[in-house]
PADO-890183 format. One record per residue (C-alpha): residue number from 1; x, y, z; chain; residue in one letter. Coordinates in nm, 2 decimals. Layout:
REM PADO-890183
{r NUM {X Y Z} 'A' 'A'}
...
END
This chain:
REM PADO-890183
{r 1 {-1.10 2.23 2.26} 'A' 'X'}
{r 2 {-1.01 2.19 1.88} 'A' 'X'}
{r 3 {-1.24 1.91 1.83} 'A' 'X'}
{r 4 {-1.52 2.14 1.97} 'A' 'X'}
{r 5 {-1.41 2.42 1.74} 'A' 'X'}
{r 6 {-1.40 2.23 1.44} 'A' 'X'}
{r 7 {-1.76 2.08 1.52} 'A' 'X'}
{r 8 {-1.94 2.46 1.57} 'A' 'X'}
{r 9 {-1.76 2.57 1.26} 'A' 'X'}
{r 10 {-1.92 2.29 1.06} 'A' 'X'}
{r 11 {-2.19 2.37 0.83} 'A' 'X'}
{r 12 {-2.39 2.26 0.50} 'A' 'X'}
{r 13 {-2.17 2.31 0.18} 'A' 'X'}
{r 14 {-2.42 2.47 -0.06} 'A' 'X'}
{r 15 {-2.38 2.26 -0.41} 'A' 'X'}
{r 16 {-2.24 2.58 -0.56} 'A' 'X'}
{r 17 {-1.96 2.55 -0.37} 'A' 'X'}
{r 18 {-1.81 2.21 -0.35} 'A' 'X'}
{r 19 {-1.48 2.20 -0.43} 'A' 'X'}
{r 20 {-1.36 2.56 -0.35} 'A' 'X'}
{r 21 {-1.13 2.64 -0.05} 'A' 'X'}
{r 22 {-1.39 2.64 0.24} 'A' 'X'}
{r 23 {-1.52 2.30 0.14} 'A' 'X'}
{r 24 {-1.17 2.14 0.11} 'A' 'X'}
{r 25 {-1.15 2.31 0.48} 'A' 'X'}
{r 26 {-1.46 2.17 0.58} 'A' 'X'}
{r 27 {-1.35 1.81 0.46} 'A' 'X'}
{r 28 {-1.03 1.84 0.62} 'A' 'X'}
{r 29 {-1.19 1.87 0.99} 'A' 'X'}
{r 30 {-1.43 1.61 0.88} 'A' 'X'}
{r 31 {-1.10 1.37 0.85} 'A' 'X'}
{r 32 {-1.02 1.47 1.18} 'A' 'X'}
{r 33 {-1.28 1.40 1.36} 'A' 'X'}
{r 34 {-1.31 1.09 1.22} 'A' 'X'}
{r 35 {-1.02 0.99 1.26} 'A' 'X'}
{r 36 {-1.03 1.07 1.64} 'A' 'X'}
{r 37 {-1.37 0.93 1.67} 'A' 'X'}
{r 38 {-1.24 0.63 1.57} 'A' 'X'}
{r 39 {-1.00 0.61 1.81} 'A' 'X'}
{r 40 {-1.17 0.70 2.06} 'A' 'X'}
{r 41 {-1.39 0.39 2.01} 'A' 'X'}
{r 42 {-1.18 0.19 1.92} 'A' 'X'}
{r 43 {-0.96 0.25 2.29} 'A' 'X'}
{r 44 {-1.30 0.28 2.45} 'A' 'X'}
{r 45 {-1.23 0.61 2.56} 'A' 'X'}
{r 46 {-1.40 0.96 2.62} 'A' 'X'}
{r 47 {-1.62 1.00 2.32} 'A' 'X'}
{r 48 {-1.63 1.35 2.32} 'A' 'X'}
{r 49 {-1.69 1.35 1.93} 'A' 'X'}
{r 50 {-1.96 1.18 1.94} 'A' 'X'}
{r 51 {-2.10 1.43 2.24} 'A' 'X'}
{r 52 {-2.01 1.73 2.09} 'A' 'X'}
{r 53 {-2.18 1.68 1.77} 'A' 'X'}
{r 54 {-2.50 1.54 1.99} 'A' 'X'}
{r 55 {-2.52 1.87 2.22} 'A' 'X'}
{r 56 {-2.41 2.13 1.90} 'A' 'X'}
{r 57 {-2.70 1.92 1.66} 'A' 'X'}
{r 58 {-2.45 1.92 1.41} 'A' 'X'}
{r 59 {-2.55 1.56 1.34} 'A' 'X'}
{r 60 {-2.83 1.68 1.09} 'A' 'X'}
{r 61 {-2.57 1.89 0.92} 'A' 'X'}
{r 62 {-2.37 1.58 0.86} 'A' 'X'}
{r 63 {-2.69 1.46 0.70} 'A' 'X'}
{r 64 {-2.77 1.74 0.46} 'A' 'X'}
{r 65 {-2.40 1.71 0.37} 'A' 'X'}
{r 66 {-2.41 1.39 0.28} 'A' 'X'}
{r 67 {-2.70 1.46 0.02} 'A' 'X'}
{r 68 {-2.57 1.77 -0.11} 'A' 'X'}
{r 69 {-2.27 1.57 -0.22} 'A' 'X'}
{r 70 {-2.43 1.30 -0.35} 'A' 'X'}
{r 71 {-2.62 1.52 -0.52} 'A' 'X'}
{r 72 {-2.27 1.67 -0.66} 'A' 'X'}
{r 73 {-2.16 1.36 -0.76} 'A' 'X'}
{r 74 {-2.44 1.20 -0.94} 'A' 'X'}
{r 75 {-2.55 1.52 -1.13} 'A' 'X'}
{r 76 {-2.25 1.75 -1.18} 'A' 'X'}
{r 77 {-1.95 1.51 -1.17} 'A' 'X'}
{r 78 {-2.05 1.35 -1.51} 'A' 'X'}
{r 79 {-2.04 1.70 -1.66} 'A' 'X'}
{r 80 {-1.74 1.81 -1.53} 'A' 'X'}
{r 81 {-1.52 1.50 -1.55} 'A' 'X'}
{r 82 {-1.33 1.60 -1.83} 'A' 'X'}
{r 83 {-1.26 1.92 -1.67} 'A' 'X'}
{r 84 {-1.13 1.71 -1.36} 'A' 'X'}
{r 85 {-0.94 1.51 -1.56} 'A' 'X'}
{r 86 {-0.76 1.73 -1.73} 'A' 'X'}
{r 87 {-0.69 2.07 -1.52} 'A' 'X'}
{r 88 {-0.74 1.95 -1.14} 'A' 'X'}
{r 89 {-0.46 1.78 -0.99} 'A' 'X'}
{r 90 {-0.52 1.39 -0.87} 'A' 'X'}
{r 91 {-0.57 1.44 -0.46} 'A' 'X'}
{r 92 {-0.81 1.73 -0.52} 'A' 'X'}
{r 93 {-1.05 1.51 -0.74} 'A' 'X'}
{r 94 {-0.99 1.26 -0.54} 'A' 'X'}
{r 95 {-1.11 1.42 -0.23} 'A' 'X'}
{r 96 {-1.39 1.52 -0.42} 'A' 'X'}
{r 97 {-1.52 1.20 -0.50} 'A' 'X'}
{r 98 {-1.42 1.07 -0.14} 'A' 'X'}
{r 99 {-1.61 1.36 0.08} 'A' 'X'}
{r 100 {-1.91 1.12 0.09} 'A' 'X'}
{r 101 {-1.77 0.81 0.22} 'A' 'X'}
{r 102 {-1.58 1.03 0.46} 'A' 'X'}
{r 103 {-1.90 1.21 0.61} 'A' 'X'}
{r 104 {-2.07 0.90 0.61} 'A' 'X'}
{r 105 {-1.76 0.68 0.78} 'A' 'X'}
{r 106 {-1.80 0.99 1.07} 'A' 'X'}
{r 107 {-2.18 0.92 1.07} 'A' 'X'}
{r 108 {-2.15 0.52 1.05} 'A' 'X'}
{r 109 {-1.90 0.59 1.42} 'A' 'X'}
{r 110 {-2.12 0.79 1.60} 'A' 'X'}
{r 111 {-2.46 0.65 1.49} 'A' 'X'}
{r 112 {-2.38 0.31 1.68} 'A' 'X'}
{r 113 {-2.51 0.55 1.98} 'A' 'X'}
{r 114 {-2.85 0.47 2.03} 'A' 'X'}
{r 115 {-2.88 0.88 2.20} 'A' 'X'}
{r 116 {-2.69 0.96 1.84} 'A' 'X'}
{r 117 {-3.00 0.82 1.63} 'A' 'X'}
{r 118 {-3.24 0.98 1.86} 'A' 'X'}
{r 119 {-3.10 1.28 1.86} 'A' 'X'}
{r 120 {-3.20 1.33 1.51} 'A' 'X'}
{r 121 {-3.47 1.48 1.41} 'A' 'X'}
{r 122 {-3.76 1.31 1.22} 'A' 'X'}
{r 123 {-3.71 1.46 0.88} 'A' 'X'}
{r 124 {-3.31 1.37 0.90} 'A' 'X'}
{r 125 {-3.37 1.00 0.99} 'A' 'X'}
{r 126 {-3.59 1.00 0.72} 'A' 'X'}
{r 127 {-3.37 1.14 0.50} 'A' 'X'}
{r 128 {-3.07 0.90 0.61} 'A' 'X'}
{r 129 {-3.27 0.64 0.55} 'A' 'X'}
{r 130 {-3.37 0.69 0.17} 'A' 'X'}
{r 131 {-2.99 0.81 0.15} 'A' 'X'}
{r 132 {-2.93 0.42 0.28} 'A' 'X'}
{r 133 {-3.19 0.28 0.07} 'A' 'X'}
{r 134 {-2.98 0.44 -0.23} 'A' 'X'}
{r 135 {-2.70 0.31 -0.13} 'A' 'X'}
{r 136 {-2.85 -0.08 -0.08} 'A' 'X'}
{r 137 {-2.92 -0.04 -0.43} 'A' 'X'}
{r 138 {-2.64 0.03 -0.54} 'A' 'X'}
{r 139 {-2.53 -0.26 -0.38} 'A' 'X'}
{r 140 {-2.71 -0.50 -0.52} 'A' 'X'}
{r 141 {-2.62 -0.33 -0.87} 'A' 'X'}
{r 142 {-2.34 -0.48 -1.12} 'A' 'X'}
{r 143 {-2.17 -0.17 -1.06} 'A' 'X'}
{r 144 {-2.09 -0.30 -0.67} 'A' 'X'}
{r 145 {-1.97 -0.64 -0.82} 'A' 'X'}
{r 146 {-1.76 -0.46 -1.07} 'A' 'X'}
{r 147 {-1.63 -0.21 -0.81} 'A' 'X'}
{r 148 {-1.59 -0.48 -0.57} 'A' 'X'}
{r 149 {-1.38 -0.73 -0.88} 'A' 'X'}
{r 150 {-1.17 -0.46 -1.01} 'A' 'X'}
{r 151 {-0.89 -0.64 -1.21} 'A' 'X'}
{r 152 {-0.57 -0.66 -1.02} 'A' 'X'}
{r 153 {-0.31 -0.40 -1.21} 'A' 'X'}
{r 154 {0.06 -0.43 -1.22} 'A' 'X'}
{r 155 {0.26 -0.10 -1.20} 'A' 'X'}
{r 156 {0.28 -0.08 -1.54} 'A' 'X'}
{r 157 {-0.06 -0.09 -1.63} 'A' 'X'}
{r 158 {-0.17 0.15 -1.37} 'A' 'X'}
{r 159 {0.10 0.43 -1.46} 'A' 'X'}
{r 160 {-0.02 0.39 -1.81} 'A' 'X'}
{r 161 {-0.44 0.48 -1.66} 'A' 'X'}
{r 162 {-0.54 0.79 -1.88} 'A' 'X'}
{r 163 {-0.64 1.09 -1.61} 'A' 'X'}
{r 164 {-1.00 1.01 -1.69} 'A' 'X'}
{r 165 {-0.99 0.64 -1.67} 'A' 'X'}
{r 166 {-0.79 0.73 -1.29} 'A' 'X'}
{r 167 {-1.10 0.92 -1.19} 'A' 'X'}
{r 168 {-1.32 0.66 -1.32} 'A' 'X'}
{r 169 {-1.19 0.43 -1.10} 'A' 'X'}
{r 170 {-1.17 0.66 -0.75} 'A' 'X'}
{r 171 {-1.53 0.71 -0.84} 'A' 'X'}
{r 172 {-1.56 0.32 -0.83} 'A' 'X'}
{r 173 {-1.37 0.27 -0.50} 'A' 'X'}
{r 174 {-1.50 0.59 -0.28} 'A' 'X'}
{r 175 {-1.95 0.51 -0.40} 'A' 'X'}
{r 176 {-1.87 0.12 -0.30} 'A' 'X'}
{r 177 {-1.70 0.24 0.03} 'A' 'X'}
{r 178 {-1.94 0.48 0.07} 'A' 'X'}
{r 179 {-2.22 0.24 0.01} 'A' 'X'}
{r 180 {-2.10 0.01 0.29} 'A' 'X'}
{r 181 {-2.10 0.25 0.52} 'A' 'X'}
{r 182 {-2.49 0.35 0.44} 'A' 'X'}
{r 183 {-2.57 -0.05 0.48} 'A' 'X'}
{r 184 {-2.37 0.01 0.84} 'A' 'X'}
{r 185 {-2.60 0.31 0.96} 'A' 'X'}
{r 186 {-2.91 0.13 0.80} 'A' 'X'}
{r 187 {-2.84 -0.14 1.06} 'A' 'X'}
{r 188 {-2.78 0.10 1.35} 'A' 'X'}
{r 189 {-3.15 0.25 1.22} 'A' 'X'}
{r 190 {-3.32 -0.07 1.24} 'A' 'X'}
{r 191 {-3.14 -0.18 1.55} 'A' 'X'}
{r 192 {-3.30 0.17 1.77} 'A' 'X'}
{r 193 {-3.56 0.17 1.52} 'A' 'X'}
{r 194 {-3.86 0.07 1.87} 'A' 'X'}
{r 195 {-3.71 0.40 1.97} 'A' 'X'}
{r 196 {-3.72 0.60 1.68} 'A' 'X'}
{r 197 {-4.03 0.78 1.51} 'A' 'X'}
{r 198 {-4.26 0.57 1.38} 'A' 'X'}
{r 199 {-4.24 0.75 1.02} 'A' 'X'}
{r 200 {-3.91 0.56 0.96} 'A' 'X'}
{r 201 {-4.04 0.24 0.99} 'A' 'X'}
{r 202 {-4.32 0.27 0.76} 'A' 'X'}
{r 203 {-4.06 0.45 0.53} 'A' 'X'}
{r 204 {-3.82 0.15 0.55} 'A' 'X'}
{r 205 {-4.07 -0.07 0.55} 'A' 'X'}
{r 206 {-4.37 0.01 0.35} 'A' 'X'}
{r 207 {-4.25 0.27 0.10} 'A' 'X'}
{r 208 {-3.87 0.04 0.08} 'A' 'X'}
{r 209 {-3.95 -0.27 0.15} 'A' 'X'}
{r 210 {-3.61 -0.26 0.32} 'A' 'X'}
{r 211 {-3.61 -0.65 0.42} 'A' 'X'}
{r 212 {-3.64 -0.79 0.01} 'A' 'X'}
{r 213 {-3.37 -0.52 -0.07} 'A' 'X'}
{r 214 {-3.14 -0.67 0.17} 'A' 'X'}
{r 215 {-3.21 -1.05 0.10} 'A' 'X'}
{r 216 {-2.95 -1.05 -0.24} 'A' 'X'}
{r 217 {-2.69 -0.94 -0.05} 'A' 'X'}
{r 218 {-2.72 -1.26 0.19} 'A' 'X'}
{r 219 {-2.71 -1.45 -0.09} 'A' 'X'}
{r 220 {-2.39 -1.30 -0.25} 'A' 'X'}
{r 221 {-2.27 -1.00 -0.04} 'A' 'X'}
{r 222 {-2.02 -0.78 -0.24} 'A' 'X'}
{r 223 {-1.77 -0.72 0.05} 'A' 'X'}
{r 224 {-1.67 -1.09 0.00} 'A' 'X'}
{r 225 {-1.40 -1.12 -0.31} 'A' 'X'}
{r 226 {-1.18 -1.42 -0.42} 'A' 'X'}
{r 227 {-0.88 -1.30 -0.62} 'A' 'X'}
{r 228 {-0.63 -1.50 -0.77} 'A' 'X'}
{r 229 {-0.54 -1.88 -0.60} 'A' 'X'}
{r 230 {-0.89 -1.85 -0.48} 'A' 'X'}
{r 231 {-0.80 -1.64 -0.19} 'A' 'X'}
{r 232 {-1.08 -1.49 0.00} 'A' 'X'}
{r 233 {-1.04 -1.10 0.10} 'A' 'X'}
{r 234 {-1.33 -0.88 0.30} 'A' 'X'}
{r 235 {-1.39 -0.53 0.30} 'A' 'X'}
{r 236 {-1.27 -0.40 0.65} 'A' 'X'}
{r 237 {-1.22 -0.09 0.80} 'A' 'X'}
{r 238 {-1.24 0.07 0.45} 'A' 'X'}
{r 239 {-1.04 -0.15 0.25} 'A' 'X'}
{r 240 {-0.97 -0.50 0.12} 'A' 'X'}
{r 241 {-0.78 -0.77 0.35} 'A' 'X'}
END
């Protein structure tokens, strides 16, 4: 019952408004039903997340937030940086700069579905899929590499991170988990894609050129590190292991 609450009560953030008290709510239930999404895959269990944001259409919603704060974060976070830096507290930025790679984790659970992907609309899979093609981009940009080779810090050097150098790197961490995910739901879009309108394959295809774009990251893919000793770690499940 909670989990369908929290899925009819979720709506598009206008960009005016990221960051106040209804969009930290929003992100909040977003955690949650991600996090019991997850699980619920994870045990093979009752998917109900998955159903109720099918039979509610609140997967399109998940889209349009996903570009609204991308939009936020590209445009408006370099202006107000400072700002964040210096008179918003740490977690707050931080789940600022996060929201994306959360929405997107949700999407990346649910989109493995192949009645998920279908039950978007044309304009939303088109949509998701330049949002991917942004992100593959990204990734094969030396921003992932440095993101992905981020110097190891002691204690020391980390307590002594100025506010703005801290947000710096969140910002680093949360678009290069973000971007994985986006390479995840561009698989699950090519993998229905037979059953999918035909726009998104000429989009992917003819207007992306999708399969080039994804040939670098064969080559050298950035969720592959070696750290010191030569030890290899992969990006899993959100983080480094």
């Amino acid at each position: 019952y909670e989990a369908e609450q929290l899925i009819q009560q979720l709506h598009v953030t206008p960009i005016e408004q990221v960051g106040d008290s209804r969009f930290l709510k929003q992100h909040d239930s977003i955690q949650k039903l991600n996090l019991q999404a997850h699980y619920n895959a994870q045990t093979h269990s009752d998917e109900f997340v998955l159903e109720l944001l099918v039979s509610h259409d609140k997967l399109s919603v998940l889209v349009q937030e996903i570009l609204v704060i991308e939009a936020w974060k590209d445009r408006l976070f370099p202006l107000l940086k400072h700002h964040l830096a210096e008179h918003i507290d740490s977690a707050t930025s931080y789940l600022l700069l996060y929201h994306e790679a959360a929405v997107a984790n949700l999407l990346e659970v649910v989109l493995f579905h192949r009645h998920a992907c279908e039950a978007l609309s044309e304009e939303a899979l088109l949509e998701l899929a330049d949002w991917c093609v942004r992100k593959l981009t990204y990734l094969n940009s030396p921003a992932a590499l440095q993101a992905a080779n981020a110097p190891e810090r002691s204690v020391q050097e980390t307590l002594a991170l100025t506010p703005l150098q801290e947000l710096e790197d969140k910002r680093a961490e949360t678009d290069f988990a973000g971007a994985l995910c986006g390479l995840t739901i561009l698989r699950y879009l090519t993998d229905n894609i037979t059953q999918l309108p035909l726009g998104l394959m000429a989009r992917l295809l003819d207007s992306h050129d999708v399969v080039m774009a994804l040939l670098p990251l064969v080559e050298q893919p950035p969720w592959v590190r070696s750290r010191k000793g030569g030890k290899l770690e992969k990006f899993i499940d959100g983080r480094w292991q």
